[in-house]
N, C-alpha and C positions, 0 to 999 in steps of 0.2 A: 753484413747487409746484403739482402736478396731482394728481389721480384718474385712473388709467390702465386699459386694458381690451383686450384685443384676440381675435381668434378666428383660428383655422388651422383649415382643412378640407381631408383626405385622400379619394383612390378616389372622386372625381368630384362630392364635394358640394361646391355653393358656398355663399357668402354672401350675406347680404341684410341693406340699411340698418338695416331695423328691428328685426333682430336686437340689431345696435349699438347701437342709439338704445335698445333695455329694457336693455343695461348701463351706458350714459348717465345712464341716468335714477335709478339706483340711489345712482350717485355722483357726484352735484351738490355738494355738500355739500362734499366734498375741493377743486371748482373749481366756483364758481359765475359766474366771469366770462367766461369763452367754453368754444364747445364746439367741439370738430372731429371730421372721422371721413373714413378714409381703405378705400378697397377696390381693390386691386390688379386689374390689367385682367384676367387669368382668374378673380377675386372668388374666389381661395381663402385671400388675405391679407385681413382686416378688423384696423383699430386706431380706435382708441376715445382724446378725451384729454377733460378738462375741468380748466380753467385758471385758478387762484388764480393772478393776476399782482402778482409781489414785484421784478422784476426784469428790466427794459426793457419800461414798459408799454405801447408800442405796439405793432399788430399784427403787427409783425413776429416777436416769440416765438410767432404762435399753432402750433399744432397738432393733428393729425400735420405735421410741418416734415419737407419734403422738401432734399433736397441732394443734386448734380451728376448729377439726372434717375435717382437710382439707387435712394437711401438715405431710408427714411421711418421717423421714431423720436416714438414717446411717452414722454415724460417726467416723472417727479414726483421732485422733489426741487430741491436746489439744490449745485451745483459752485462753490465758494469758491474757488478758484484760478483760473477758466477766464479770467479775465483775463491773465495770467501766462500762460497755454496762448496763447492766441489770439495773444499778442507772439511767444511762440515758434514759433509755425505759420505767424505771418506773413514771418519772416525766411526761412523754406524754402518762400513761396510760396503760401502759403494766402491767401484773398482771403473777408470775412465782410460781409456784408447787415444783420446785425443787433449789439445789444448784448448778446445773449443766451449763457447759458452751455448750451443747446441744441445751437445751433449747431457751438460747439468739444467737444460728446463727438461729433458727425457727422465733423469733421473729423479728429480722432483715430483714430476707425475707421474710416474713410479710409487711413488714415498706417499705424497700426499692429494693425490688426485687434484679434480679443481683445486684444490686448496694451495697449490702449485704458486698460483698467482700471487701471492701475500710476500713469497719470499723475493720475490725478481726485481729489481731495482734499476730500471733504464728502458728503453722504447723498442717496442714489439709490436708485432702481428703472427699469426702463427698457428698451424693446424698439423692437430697430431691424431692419427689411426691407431685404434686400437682394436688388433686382429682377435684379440680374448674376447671382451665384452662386445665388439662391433658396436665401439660407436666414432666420433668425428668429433673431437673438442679445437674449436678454435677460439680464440681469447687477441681483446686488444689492450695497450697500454692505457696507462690510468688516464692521461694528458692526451691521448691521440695523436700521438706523434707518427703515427706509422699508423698508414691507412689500412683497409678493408673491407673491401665491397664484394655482395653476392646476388647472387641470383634466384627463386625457390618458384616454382610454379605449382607443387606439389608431387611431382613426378619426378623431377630433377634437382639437386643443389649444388652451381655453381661460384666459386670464388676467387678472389685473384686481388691481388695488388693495385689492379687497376681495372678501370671498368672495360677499356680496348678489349684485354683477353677474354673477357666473359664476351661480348658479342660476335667473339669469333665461330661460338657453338650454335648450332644448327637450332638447338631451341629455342634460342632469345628471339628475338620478335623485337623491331626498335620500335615504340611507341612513347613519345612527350607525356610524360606528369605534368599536368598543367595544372596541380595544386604546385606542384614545387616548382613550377616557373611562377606564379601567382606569389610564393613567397622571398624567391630570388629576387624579383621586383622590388620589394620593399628594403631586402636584407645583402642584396650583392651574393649571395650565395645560394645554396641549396640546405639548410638544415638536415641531419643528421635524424632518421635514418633514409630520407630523399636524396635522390642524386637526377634527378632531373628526369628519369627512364624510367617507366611505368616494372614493375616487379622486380627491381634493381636497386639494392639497398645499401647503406653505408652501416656497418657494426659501432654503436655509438663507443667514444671512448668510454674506458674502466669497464667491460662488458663484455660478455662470452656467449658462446653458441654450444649447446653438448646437445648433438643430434645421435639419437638411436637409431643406428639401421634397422635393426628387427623390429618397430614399432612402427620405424616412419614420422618420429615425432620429434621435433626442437623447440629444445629449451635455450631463452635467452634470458641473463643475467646481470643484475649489475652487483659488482664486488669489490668496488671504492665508491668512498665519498670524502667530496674534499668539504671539512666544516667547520665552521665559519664560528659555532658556537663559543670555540678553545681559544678565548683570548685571553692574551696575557700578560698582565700585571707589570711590565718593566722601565725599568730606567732608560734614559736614551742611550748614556753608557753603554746598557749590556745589551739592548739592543742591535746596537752597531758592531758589537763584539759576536754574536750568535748571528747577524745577517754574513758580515764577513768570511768568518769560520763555513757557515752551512754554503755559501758559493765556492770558496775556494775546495770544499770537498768534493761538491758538485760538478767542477769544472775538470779537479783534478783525473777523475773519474771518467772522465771526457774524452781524457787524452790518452789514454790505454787504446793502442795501437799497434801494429806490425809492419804500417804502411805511414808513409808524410803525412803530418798532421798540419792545417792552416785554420785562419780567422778569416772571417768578415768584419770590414773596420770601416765604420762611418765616422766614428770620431766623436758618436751622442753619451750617453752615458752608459750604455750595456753592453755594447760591444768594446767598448776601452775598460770598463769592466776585465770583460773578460781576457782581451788581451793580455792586458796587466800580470792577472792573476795566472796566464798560458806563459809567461815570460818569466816570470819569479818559479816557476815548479818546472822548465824547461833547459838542459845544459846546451841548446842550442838556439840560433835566430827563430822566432816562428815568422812562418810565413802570413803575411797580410793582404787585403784586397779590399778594393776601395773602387766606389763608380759614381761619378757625379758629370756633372752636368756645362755647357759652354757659357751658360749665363752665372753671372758670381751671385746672384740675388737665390740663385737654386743649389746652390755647389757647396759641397760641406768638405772636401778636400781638404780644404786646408786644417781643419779639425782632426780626418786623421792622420794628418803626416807629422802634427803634433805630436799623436802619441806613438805613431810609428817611432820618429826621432827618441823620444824617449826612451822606448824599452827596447831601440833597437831591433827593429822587425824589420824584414825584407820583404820591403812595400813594394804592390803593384799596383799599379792606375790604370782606369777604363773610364773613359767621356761619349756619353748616351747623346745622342742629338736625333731630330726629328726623323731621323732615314732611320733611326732602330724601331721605327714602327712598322718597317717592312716584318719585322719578326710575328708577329701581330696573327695571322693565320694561324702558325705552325702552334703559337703558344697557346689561341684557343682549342685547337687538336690534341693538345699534351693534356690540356686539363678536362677536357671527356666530358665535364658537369657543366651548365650554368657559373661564370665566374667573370666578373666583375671589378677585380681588383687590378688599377692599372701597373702597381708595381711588380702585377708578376712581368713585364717584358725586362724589369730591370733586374729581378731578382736569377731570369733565364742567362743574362748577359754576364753578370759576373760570378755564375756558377758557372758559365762553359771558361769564361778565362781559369779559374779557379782549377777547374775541373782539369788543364792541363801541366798543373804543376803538383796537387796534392787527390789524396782519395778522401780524405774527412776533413770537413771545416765544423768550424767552433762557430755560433752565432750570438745574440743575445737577444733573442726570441722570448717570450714570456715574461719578462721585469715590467712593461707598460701594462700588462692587464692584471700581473697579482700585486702591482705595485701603486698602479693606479697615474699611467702615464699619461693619459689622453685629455684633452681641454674637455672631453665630456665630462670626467674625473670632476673638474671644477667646479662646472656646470650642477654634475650634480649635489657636490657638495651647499653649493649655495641653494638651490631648491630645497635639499633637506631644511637645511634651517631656515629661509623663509618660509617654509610650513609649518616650523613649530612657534614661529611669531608672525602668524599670520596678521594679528590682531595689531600687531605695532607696526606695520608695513607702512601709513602715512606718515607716521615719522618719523621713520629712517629715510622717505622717496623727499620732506620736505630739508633732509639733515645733511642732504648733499647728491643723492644716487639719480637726481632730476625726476619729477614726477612722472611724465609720460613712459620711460623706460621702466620706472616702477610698477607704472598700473599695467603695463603688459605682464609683468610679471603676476602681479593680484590676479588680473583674470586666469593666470593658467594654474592658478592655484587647485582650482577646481577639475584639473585633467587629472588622472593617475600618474606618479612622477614614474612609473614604472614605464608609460604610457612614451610621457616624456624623452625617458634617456633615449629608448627606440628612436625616435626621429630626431634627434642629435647626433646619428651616423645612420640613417638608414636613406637611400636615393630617391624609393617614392613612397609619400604620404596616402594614408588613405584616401582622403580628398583627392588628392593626384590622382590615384591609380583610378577613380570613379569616372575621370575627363577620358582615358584611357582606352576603356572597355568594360562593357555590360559586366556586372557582378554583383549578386545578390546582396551578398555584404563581405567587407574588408576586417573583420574581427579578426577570422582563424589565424594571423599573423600576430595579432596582439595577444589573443588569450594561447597562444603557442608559447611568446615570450613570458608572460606573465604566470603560467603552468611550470615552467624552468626558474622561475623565479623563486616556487612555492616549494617545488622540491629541495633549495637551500634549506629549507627547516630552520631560517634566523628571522630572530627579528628586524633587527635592521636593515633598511630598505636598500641601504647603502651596499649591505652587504651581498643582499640576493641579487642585488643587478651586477656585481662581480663573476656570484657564480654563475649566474645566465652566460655572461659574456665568457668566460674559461671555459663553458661545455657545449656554447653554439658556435660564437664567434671565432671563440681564437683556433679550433682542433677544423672548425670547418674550409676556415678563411684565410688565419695568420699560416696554421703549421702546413696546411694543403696548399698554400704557394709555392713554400719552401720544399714542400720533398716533392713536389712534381717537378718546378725547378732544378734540384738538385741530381734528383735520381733522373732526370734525362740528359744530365753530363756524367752520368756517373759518378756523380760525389754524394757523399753521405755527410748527412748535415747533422749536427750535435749540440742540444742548445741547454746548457748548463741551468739556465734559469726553469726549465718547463721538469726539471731532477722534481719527484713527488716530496722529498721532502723537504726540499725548499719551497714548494707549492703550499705545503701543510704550514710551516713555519710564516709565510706571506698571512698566510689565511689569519694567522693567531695576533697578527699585528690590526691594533683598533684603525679605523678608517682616518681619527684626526691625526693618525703620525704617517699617513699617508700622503695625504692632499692639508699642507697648513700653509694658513698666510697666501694661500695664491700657488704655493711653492709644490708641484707636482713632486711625487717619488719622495717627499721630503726624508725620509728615517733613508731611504735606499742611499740617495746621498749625503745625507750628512756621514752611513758607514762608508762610503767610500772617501771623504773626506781624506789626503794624507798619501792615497792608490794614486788617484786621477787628476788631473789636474783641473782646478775649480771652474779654469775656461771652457773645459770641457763637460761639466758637471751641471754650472747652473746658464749655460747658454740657451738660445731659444730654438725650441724643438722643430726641426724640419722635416721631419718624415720622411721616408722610404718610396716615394712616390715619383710619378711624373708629372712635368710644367705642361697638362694638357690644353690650357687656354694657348698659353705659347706657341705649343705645337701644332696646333691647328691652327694658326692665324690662314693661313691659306691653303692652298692646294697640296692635298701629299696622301699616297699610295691611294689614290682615288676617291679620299673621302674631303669633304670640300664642307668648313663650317666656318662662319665667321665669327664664332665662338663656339667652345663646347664647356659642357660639365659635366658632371658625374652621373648624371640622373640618362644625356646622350651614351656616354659612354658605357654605361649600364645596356643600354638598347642596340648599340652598335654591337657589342662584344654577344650580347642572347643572337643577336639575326645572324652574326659568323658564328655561334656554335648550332644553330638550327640548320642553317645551312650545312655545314659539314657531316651532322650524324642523321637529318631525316632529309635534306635537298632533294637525294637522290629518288626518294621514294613518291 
């Protein structure tokens, strides 16, 4: 796991060290155990790496790692299979220096150029010089787990782990996207490939850049698709038997290591999940962590000390109360973009406790969006099918569902349910945003979502607002909490569920074994049935959040509301990150 960076310079400018060394210096934090930096002998290549070592730690992994006088790559993340690779590149010749899974993506682009990507099985970002052909491939994982932002003016191409080091070069220019604050407004974030900074772009996941220096041209690519079309035919039986099977590989895979491995434990149903499955494939206690809350109405604690006690883990506790809002500054600093989500201050807090006892945590990130965990889940499910009996809607609203709540529903029959799920989590509505500020028109945020919809290539409506949500929401929102979080304690976060081919395997499951009966996740838990304990399994979902109406009853770190919501909090968190990256200007 690294912090990555690196610079390209076109029409005769070069580089200089201490260019690299201010984007170094930005993101220590991602890798605080070595640093490297590499400059190509006409110094128009510069890379940038700083190394959290999880995985052969001697200095053999460091970086930029060069290979056969040609190929120089920086890397963050970690390749769970390269082991597996490296047996199979050895039988055709490949000969490796190291234990590193480094190494075997060098050696695959080697072998099979972009085509590299097909074989890699776990979460990357990553940019490799090629001194023969001059050019610059960088590539992100299929899920976006591991970020990548760059810079391109046409003169220059910069990039880096985090957008900090890019604005530490002389040519970036800070300037607001005020399309992508316009859509953070509605979404809590920034969409992909916006980041808030006008010529400052995020690499979508599943997607690569193979930029020519001799031409001055880049190509972007995308070379996954998660589809929806491959469902399949099964019994609950063996369903539950192939969800099982595909996580416990998943997770196993997880835990390949050279350094302490620990969990994140709420005690809901992904993270005891994974527990579980960390504790059965484990000859030792894993370690756990848990953070709630001083109110019992918000505190899920006792949920996991349940499955602590069971499988035996060496539990740790943290209780957030309204003074952890003082973090509030620092954390919208860390996250650089437009960001909205208020549990990143929780997710900050118990990855620094975390972060001083282990370097990898296990999470269970990614089960509520391929599994379909969220009350919108519900939500949409019942849309779908009062769409398809539209026509019988007064007699189901006189059969018991009370008319007036029905007819609200009739009327919205006629929006796009596409339209719909959007403002089932999103902060401000069109109408809203029109009380707002002047704006021609509030579309480009619908037909943006609805565009990502179309690229599922499914029929089902159910299904394209999945993959919407897996390639906006969750790589923009879920996983970009968690690794800005995490990588600013220096921990590296691992999250079994967001494995591609348990993503693929989610996908091939029909939507009614997802959301039945009411019953969120239903196939996910019925396989877990027998792991988990059922208290844990079919209890009522509390989220990862903070009691912000609570929080604010009165006075605290200056901000003064006699209530807030999400749509305040949305505004508060844009004016402390406006402040912090253009105040000064």
């Amino acid at each position: 796991m690294c912090g990555i960076a690196g610079k390209i310079c076109f029409g005769g400018r070069t580089i200089r060290e201490e260019e690299l060394l201010d984007m170094s210096g930005k993101i220590i934090h991602r890798g605080p155990d070595d640093e490297g930096i590499f400059i190509s002998k006409d110094k128009r290549v510069g890379l940038v790496s700083r190394r959290l070592a999880i995985v052969d730690l001697s200095n053999k992994g460091h970086q930029p790692m060069e290979y056969k006088n040609r190929y120089w790559i920086v890397f963050n993340g970690e390749i769970y299979n390269f082991q597996q690779e490296a047996k199979r590149l050895e039988k055709m010749g490949y000969k490796f220096h190291s234990q590193s899974d480094t190494e075997v993506i060098l050696a695959l682009y080697d072998e099979y150029g972009t085509g590299c990507l097909e074989y890699l099985r776990g979460m990357f970002a990553f940019a490799i010089y090629d001194a023969k052909n001059k050019t610059v491939f960088l590539a992100r994982d299929r899920m976006g787990v591991k970020p990548l932002k760059y810079y391109w003016d046409g003169k220059t191409f910069i990039f880096a782990s985090e957008l900090k080091a890019i604005l530490t070069q002389r040519e970036v220019k800070r300037h607001p996207d005020w399309l992508a604050i316009h859509y953070y407004l509605t979404l809590g974030y920034c969409p992909a490939p916006m980041t808030g900074f006008e010529k400052i772009y995020k690499l979508e996941p599943a997607s690569y850049l193979l930029i020519n220096l001799r031409s001055c041209q880049i190509e972007k690519k995308k070379y996954w698709h998660l589809d929806f079309n491959k469902k399949l035919n099964l019994s609950e039986g063996e369903w539950k038997e192939r969800i099982l099977t595909e996580l416990e590989t998943a997770t196993k895979l997880r835990m390949i290591s050279d350094v302490p491995v620990g969990a994140f434990l709420s005690g809901g149903v992904d993270s005891s999940a994974v527990v579980a499955l960390m504790a059965k494939n484990s000859s030792r206690p894993i370690k756990t962590f848990t953070i709630g809350f001083e109110d019992p109405d918000d505190d899920e604690r006792q949920y996991a000390k349940t499955i602590a006690k069971k499988f035996g883990t060496d539990h740790l506790e943290l209780v957030a109360s309204p003074q952890s809002l003082e973090l509030l500054p620092e954390v919208v600093r860390q996250y650089e973009e437009p960001f909205a989500d208020g549990s990143a201050i929780i997710a900050f807090m118990i990855s620094r406790l975390a972060g001083k006892f282990v370097k990898v945590i296990l999470n269970g990130d990614g089960s509520d969006e391929s599994f379909c965990g969220y009350l919108r889940h519900n939500k949409l499910q019942r849309d779908y099918w009062l769409g398809k009996f539209n026509k019988f809607m007064p007699i189901a609203g006189m059969a018991g569902m009370g008319w007036p709540r029905m007819k609200r529903l009739i009327d919205r029959q006629d929006t796009d349910i596409r339209e719909r799920y959007l403002e089932y989590n999103c902060y401000f509505t069109k109408s809203e945003k029109l009380k707002i500020y002047d704006q021609e028109s509030d579309n480009g945020v619908y037909e943006l979502w609805k565009a990502r919809c179309d690229e599922a290539r499914v029929d089902d409506v159910r299904d394209q607002l999945l993959y919407a949500d897996l390639t906006y929401y969750f790589p923009d929102s879920q996983l970009t909490k968690v690794d800005i979080a995490s990588m600013a304690a220096s921990l590296e976060a691992r999250s079994p569920f967001t494995d591609y081919k348990m993503m693929e395997l989610a996908a091939s499951i029909p939507y009614n074994l997802k959301v039945r009966n009411g019953v969120n996740k239903y196939i996910l838990k019925k396989s877990l049935e027998g792991l988990v304990p059922k208290e844990n399994l079919y209890r009522k979902k509390m989220g990862f959040s903070i009691p912000l109406v609570k929080w604010f009853g009165g006075e605290l770190n200056g901000y003064t509301f006699s209530q807030i919501n999400p749509k305040l909090w949305n505004l508060l968190t844009l004016d402390l990150w406006y402040g912090e990256y253009f105040g000064s200007q």
